[in-house]
N, C-alpha and C positions, 0 to 999 in steps of 0.2 A: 962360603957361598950359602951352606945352607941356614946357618945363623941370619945372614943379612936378609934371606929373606923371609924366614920365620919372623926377624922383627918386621917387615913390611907387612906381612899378612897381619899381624898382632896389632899395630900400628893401624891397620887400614879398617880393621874390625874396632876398633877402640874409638876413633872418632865418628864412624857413624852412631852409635852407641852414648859416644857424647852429645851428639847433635840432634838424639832422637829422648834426649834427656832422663837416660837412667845415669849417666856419669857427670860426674863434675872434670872438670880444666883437669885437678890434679890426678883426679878417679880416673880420667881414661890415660892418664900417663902411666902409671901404677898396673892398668890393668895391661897395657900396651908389652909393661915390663913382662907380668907374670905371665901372659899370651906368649911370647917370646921364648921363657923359660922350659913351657910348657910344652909347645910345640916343636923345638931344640933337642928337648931332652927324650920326648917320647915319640915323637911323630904325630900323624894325623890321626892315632891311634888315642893319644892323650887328648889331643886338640878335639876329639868329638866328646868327651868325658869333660872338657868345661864349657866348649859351646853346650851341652847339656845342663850343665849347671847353671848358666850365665840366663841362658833364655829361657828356661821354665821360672827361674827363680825371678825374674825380668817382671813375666805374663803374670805370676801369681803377685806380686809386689805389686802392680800396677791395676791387677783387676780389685784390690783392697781400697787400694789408692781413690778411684773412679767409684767405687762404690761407698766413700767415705767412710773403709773399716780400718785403714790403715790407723796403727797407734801412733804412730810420728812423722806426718807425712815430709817432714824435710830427711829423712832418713831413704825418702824413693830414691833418691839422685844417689849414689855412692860414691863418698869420695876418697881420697885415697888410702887414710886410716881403715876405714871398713872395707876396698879391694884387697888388703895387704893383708887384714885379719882374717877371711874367708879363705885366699889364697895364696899368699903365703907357703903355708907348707907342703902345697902342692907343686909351686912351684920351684923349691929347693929339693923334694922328694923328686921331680922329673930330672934333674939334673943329671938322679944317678943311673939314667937312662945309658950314659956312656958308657956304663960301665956294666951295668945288668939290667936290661931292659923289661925282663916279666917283672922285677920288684918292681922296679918306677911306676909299672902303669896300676900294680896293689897300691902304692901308696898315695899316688892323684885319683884314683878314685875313691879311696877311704875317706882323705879328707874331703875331699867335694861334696863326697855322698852325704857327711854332716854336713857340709856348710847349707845343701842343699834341703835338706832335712829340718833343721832350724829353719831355716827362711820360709819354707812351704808350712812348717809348722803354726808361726806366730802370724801369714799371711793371713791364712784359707782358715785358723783357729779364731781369727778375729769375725768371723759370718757364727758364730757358735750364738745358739738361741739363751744361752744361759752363761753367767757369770764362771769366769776357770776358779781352777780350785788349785791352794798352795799347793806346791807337792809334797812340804813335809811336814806344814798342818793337815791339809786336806779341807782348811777353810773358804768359804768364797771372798774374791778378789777381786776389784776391780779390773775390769779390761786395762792392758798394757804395763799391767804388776810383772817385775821378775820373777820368776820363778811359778808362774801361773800356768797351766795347763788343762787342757781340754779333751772331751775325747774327739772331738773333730779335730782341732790342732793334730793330737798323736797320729788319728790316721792318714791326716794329711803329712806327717812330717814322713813317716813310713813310706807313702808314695812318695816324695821329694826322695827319699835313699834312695826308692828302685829304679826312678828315671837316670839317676847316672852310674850306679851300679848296672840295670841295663843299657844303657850305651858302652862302657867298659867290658859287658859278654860280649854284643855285637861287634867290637873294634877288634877283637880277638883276642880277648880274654876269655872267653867261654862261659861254661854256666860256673866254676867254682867262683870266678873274678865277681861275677852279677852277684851270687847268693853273697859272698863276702863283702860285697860293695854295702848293698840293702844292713845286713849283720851292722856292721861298723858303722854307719852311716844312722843308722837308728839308735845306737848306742850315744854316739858323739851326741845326737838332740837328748839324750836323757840327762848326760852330763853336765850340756849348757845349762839346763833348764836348773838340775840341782846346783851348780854353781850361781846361776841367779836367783834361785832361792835363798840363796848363803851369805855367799862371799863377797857376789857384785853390789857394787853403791847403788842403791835407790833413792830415787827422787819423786819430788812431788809440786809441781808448779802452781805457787800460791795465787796466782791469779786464775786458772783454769779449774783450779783445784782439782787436777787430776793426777796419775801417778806418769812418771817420766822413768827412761834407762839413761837418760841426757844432764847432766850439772845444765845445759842450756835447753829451755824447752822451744818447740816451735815457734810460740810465738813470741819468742825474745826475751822471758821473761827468765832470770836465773832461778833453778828449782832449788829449794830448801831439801838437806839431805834428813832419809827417816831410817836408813836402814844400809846394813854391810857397811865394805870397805872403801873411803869415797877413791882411795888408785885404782881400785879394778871397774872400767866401766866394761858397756857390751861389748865394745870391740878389743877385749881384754879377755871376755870371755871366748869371744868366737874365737881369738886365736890359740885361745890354750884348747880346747875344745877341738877343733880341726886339725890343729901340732896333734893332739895325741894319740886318734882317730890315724893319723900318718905312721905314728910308732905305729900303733895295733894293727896296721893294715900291712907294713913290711914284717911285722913279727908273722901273721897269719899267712904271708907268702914262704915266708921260711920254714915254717911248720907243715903247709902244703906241697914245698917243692922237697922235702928229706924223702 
């Protein structure tokens, strides 16, 4: 009973969300799933820890979007590669809700708090007055470079961690869940960011001639690769990225609860 109707709820949230165009057909199938997982495994408890994530990270993608700062606007709509890379491991960590319910709700909000974190980061960093800077040159980069970073990005990405790390004290986590949420969650956007510094493929779309995270850029044009490894794209990163942010956040539950 109460599976069936966590997926109804998950389910009923997921197509308005399609139909209000941040998801695609398969995105809101995808997220329909990890809603389900989510809310199953942890309760109403988890379920305000990704409506947290889901709608701030919605508003800031959209207010980029609308203001024409978005780097890839076919990337607003999420489909079900990128639902699965952000959550994903939250909602495999809600699972072990059955079984120890204060871990699960450390580990959906660890990785959310990254996912959330990253996404507030590269939204709200894209309004930045000045060109980001490599993080392991420290030279300037064209807007929508991997591995590019800003201090408005950072401080926006740090607010992205405490909006669901706060929601996570609020649900009844308390203050260590919040401060561990924010912790983890700002860690996980440091890692993306050096991972797409590194390791992820970068692109550059020879007709726009601007830089892409996409082998396909917006406007249909396939990008020329210039840099990393072309298997790991962004939604390669966000998941290794938000997976780990999951370990770190059941290990820092365990460490808390001895």
């Amino acid at each position: 009973m109460v599976a069936i109707l966590a997926l109804g709820v998950s389910s009923l949230v997921a197509v308005v969300a399609g139909r209000a165009g941040a998801l695609t057909r398969d995105g809101s199938v995808a997220a329909a799933l990890v809603g389900t997982a989510v809310l199953w495994g942890t309760g109403w408890s988890g379920a305000a820890m990704l409506a947290a994530f889901f709608g701030s990270s919605t508003l800031v993608g959209r207010i980029a979007l609308v203001r024409g700062k978005a780097a890839d606007p076919a990337t607003e709509r999420r489909n079900a590669r990128q639902v699965l890379a952000n959550g994903a491991a939250a909602a495999a960590g809600a699972l072990m809700g059955f079984r120890n319910l204060p871990a699960a709700l450390w580990i959906v909000c660890g990785s959310l708090a990254a996912a959330a974190a990253d996404t507030w980061a590269t939204s709200i960093g894209a309004f930045s007055q000045h060109e980001p800077r490599h993080l392991l040159t420290g030279r300037a980069v064209p807007r929508g470079t991997s591995g590019g970073v800003s201090p408005r990005g950072t401080v926006a990405g740090l607010a992205g961690a405490a909006v669901v790390g706060l929601s996570g004290g609020l649900a009844g986590g308390g203050a260590p869940l919040a401060v561990a949420g924010l912790a983890i969650g700002f860690g996980g956007m440091l890692l993306d960011s050096l991972l797409g510094a590194s390791l992820q493929g970068r692109f550059e779309c020879p007709r726009c001639a601007v830089p892409s995270e996409h082998r396909l850029h917006h406007c249909g044009t396939p990008g020329r690769r210039v840099g990393g490894s072309p298997w790991l794209d962004n939604d390669g990163v966000n998941a290794l990225s938000t997976g780990l942010a999951a370990l770190v956040a059941g290990g820092a539950w365990w460490v808390w609860s001895r």
